[in-house]
C-alpha positions as CSV (number, residue, x, y, z in Angstrom):
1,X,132.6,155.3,84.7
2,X,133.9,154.8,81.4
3,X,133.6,151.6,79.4
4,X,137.3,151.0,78.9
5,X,137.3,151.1,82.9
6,X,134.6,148.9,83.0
7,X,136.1,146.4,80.7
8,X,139.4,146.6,82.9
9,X,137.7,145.9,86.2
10,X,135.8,142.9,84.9
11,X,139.0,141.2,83.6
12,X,141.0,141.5,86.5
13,X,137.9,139.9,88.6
14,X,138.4,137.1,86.0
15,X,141.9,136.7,86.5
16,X,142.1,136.8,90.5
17,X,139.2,134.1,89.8
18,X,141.3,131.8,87.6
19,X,144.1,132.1,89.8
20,X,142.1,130.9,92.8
21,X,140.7,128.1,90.9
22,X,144.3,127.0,89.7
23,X,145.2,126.9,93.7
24,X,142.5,124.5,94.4
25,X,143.5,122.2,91.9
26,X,144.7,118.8,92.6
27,X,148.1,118.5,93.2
28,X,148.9,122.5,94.2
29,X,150.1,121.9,97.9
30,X,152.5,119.5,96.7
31,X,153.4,121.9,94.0
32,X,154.0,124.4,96.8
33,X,155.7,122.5,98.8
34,X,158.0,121.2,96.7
35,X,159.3,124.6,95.5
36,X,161.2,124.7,92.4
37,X,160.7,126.6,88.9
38,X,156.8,127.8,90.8
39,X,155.1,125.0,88.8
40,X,156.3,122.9,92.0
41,X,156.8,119.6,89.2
42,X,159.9,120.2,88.3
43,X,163.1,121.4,89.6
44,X,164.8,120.1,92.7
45,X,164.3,120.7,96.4
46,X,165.3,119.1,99.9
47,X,162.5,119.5,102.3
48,X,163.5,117.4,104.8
49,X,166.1,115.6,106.9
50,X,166.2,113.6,110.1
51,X,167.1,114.9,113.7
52,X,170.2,112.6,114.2
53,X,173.3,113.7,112.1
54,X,174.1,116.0,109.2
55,X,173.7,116.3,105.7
56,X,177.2,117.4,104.5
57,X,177.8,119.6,101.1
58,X,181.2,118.2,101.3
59,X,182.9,114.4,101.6
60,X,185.1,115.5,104.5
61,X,182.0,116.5,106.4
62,X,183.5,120.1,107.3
63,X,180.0,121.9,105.6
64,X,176.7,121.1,106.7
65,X,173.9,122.1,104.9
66,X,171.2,123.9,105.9
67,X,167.8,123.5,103.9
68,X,166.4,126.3,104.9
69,X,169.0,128.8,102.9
70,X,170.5,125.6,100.7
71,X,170.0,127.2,96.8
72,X,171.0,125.3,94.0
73,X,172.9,127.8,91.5
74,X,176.0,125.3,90.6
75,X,176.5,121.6,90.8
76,X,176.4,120.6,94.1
77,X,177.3,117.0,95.4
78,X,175.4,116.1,99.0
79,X,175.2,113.2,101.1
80,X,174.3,111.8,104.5
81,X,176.1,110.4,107.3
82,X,175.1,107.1,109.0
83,X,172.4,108.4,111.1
84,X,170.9,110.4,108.8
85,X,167.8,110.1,105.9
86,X,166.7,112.9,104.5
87,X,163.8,113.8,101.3
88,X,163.7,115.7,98.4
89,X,161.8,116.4,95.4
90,X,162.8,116.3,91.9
91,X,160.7,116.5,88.7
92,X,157.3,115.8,90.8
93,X,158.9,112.9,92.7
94,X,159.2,112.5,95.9
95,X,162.4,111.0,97.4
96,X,163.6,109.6,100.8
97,X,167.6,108.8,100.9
98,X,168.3,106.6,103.7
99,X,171.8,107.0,105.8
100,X,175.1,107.2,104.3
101,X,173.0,107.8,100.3
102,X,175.2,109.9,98.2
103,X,174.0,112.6,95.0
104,X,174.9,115.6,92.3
105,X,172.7,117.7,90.9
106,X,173.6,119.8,88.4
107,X,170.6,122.9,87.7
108,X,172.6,124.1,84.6
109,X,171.2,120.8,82.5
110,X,168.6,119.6,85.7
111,X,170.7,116.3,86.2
112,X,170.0,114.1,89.1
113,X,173.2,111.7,89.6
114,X,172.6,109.2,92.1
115,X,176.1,107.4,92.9
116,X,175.7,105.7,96.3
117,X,173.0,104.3,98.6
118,X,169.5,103.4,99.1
119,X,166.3,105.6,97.5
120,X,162.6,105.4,97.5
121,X,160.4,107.5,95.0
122,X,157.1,107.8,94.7
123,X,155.2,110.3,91.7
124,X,153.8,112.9,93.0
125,X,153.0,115.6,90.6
126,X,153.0,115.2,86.7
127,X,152.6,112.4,84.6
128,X,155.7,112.8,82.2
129,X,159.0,110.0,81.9
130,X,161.5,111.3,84.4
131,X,165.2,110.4,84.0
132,X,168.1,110.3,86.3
133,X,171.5,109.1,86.3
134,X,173.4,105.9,88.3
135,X,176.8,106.0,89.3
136,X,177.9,108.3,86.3
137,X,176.3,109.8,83.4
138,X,175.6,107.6,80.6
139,X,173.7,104.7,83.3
140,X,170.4,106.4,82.3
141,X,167.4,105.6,85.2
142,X,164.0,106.1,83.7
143,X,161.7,106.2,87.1
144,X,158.3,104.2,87.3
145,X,155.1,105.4,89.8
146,X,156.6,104.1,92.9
147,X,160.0,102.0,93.9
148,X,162.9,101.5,95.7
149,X,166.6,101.6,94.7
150,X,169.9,100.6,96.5
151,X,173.4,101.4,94.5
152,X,176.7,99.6,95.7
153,X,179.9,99.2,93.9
154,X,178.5,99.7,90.2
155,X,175.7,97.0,91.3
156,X,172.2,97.6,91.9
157,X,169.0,96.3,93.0
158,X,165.5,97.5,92.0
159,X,162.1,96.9,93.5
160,X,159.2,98.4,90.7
161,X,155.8,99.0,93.2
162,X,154.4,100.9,90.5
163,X,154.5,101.4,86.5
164,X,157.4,100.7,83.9
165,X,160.8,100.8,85.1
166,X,163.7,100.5,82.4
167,X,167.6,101.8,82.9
168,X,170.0,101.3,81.0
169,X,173.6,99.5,83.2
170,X,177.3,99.7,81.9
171,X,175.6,99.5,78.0
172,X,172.9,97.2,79.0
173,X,168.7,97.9,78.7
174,X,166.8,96.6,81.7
175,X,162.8,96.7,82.0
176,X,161.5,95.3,85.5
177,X,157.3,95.6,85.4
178,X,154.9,96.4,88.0
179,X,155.4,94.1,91.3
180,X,159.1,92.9,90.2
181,X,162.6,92.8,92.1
182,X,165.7,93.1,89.8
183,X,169.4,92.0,91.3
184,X,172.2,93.3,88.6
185,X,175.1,91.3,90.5
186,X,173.8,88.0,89.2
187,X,175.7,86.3,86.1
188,X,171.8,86.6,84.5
189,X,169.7,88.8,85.9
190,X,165.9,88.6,85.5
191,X,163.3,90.2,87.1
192,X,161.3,88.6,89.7
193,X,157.9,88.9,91.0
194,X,157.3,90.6,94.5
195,X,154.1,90.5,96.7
196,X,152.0,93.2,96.6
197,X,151.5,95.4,99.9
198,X,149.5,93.9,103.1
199,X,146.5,96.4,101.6
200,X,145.2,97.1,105.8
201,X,147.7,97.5,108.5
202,X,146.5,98.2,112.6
203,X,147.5,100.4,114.2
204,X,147.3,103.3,111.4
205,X,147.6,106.2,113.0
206,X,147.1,106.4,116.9
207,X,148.1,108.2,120.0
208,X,149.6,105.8,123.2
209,X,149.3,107.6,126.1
210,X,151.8,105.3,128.9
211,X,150.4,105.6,132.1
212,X,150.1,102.0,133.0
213,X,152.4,99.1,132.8
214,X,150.1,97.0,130.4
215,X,150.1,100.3,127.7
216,X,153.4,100.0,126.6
217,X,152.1,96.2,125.1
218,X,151.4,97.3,121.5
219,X,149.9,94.3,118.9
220,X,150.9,95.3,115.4
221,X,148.8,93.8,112.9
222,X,148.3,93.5,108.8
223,X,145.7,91.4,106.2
224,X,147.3,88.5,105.1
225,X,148.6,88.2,101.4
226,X,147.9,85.8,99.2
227,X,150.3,83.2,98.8
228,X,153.0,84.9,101.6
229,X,154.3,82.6,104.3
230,X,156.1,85.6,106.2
231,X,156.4,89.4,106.6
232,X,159.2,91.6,107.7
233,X,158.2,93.9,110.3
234,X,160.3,97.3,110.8
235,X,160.2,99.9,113.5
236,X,161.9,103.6,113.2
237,X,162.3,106.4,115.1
238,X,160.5,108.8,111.8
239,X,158.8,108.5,108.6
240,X,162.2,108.9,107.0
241,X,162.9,105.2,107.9
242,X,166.2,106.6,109.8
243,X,167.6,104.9,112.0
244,X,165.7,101.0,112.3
245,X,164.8,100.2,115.8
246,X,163.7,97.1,115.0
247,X,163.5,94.7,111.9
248,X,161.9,91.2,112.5
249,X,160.8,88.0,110.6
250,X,157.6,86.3,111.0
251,X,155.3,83.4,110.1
252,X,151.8,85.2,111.3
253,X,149.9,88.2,110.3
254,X,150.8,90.2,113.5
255,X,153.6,91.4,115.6
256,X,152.7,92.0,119.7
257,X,156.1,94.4,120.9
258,X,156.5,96.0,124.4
259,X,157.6,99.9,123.5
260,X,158.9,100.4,127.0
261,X,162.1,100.3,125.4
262,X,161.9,102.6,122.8
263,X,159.4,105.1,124.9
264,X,162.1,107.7,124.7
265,X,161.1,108.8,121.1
266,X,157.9,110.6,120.2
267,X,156.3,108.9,117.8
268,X,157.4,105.2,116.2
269,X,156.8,104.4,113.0
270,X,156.5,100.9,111.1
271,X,156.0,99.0,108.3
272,X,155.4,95.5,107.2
273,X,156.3,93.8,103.7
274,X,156.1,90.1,102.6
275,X,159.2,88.6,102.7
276,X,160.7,85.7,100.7
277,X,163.0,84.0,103.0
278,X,164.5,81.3,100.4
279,X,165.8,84.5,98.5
280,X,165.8,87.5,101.0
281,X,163.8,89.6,99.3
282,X,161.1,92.1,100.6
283,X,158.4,93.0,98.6
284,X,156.4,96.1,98.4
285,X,155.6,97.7,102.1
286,X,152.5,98.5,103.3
287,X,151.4,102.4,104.6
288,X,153.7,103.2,106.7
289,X,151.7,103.3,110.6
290,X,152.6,105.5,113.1
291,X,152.2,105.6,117.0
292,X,152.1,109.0,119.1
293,X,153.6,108.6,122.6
294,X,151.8,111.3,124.8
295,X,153.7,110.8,128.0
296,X,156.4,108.2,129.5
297,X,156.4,105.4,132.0
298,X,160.3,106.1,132.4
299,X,159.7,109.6,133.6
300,X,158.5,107.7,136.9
301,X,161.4,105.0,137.1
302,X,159.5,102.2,136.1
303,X,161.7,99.9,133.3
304,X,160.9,96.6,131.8
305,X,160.0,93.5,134.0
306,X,160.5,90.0,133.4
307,X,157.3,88.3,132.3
308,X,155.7,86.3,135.4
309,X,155.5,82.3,135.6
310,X,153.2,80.8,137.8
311,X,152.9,76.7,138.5
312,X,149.5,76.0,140.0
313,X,149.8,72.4,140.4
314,X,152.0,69.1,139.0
315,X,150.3,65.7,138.7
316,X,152.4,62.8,137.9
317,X,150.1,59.8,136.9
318,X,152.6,56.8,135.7
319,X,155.2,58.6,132.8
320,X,153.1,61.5,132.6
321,X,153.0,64.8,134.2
322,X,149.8,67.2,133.7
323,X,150.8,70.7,134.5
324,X,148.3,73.9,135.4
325,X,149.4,77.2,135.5
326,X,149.4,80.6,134.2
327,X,151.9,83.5,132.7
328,X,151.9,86.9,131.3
329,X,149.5,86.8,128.7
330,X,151.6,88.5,125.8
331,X,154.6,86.6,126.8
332,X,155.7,83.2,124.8
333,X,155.9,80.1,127.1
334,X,158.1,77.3,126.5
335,X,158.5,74.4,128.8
336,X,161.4,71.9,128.3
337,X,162.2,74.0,124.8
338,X,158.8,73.6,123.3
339,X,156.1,75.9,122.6
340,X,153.1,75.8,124.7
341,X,149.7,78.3,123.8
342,X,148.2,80.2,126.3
343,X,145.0,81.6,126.5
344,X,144.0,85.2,126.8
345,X,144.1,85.6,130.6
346,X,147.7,83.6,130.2
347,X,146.1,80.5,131.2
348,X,147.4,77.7,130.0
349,X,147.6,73.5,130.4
350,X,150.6,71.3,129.4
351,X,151.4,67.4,129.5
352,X,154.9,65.7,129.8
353,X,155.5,62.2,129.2
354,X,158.7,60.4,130.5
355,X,160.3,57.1,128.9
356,X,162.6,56.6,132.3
357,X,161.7,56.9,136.0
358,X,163.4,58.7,138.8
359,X,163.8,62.9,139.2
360,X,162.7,65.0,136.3
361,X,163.7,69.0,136.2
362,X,161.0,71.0,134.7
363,X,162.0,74.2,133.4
364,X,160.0,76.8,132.2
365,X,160.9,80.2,130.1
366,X,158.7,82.7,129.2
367,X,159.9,85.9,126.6
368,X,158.9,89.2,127.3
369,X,157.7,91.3,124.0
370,X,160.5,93.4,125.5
371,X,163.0,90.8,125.0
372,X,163.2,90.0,128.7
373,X,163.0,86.1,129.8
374,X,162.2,84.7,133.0
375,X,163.5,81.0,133.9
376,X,161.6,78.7,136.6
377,X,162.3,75.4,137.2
378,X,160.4,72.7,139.0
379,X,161.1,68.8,139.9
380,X,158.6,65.8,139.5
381,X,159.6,62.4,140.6
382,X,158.1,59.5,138.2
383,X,158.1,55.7,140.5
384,X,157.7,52.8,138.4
385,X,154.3,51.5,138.2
């Protein structure tokens, strides 16, 4: 074999080696899956959209586009109805559009024009300043790590998770830091400070197989954060946050839900951010959990049923009444419109104390997870003494 042949062979081992190595390095999946120029960071590419509804090429909703064949050669406008969300990459970020979000891009000069709706982004590939447009080109959007972004009538509100974030609005420069909400319909807007995400969250990923009654009695829970007083806690159908099933406010550091109801979907998905109530304002969301449902209690017939109430006994001594009894343990028990505890087998013990004499009506409410209530009432008779 001759030298030159030799010499030939060797470097094309060397090359097929590099090219492996360049494979294996960090960030070439996403690279691959984001498509693009073949780098995978730049360039733009829908990759996914939710199973409700369309996303339309057109505003009169006559052209649905299909991602698998969709090719950006000219400047195409696309948006969502209001069942849909749907994601896309652009410049190494990663995008999620929530329902009824409108866009352009234009490939000629790689413009992203964002005119209507609600993002989030998160970096995913490169490290270089990425820019995008708002509303209409001039409104210049220069993205941080990670955020979120909602656009209405020439207004907008940011929420920076991650990084610098500075845009310029109608000829004005704003910079929101790390951990800060900005409101532009405000005579002076200024950043303010956001929570930082519940940094554990239970269940994180799991599989719910419903084959008794008591499975489909799920406890959502989440590490406090310092200095929060509540959390919002949000349910969807997909990670595309499509769709809310369920958005609720609360004081405590867990959430226990009945999924009977929402049993017809696959998988559920959820989130929890701390929430200032006095302003309305979430702050950055946790990892977003996600439940697996393996099978269905509704494919037998079985639906939701009231919570149970039991009395066990009434004792009246002078004005006051000591009452014994139990409920369904992951219910919430109120008697006569106030809170009473129970303990883990449902258990629980109350006293009443009347001003007057003569027939009291006792009544007693317990709320279902599911949201269904059941109402006993019971009547004491306090003598004078």
């Amino acid at each position: 074999m001759s030298k030159s042949r030799v010499f030939f062979l060797a470097a094309a081992l060397l090359a097929v080696a590099a090219g492996f190595l360049l494979l294996l390095r960090p960030g070439a999946m996403t690279a691959a899956r984001a498509g693009g120029t073949g780098t995978g960071v730049t360039g733009f590419q829908v990759i996914g959209v939710s199973e409700k509804g369309n996303l339309w090429l057109d505003s009169e909703e006559t052209r649905p586009a299909d991602i698998r064949t969709l090719n950006f050669v000219s400047e195409t406008r696309l948006h969502s109805d209001a069942q849909t969300a749907w994601e896309f990459f652009f410049e190494g970020y990663l995008f999620t559009a929530l329902p009824g979000s409108v866009l352009v891009y234009t490939p000629q000069t790689r413009e992203l024009l964002l005119e209507k709706g609600e993002y989030y982004w998160e970096r995913q590939a490169g490290s270089r300043a990425v820019e995008i447009s708002l509303f209409q080109g001039g409104n210049i959007f220069r993205l941080s790590g990670a955020g979120r972004l909602r656009l209405d009538s020439g207004a907008l509100e940011a929420w920076n998770y991650a990084g610098a974030l500075e845009f310029d609005l109608n000829g004005t420069l704003f910079r929101v830091g790390p951990l800060q909400y900005l409101d532009t319909r405000g005579s002076r807007p200024a950043p303010l400070p956001l929570f930082p995400p519940p940094p554990t969250i239970s269940p994180e990923a799991e599989t719910l197989a419903l084959t008794e009654p008591s499975d489909t009695i799920v406890q959502f829970k989440w590490k406090n954060v310092q200095g929060a007083r509540q959390y919002i806690f949000k349910l969807y159908p997909s990670a595309l946050r499509d769709n809310l099933l369920l958005s609720k406010v609360v004081g405590e550091n867990a959430v226990t839900l009945d999924i009977l109801p929402f049993s017809e979907y696959s998988a559920l998905h959820w989130e929890v951010a701390a929430y200032d109530a006095a302003r309305r304002v979430e702050s950055a969301p946790a990892r977003m959990g996600v439940i697996a449902i393996s099978s269905s209690l509704l494919k037998k017939g079985l639906l939701p049923q009231p919570p149970r109430i039991e009395v066990d006994s009434l004792s009246v001594s002078g004005e006051m009444v000591l009452i014994k009894g139990s409920a369904d343990p992951h219910a919430q028990l109120f008697i006569d419109g106030v809170r009473v505890e129970l303990d883990g087998e449902g258990r629980f013990i109350h006293t009443i104390s009347y001003k007057s004499i003569g027939v009291k009506e006792i009544v007693f409410r317990a709320l279902a997870p599911s949201g269904l209530e059941a109402i006993l009432k019971r009547q004491v008779t306090i003598f004078e003494e």
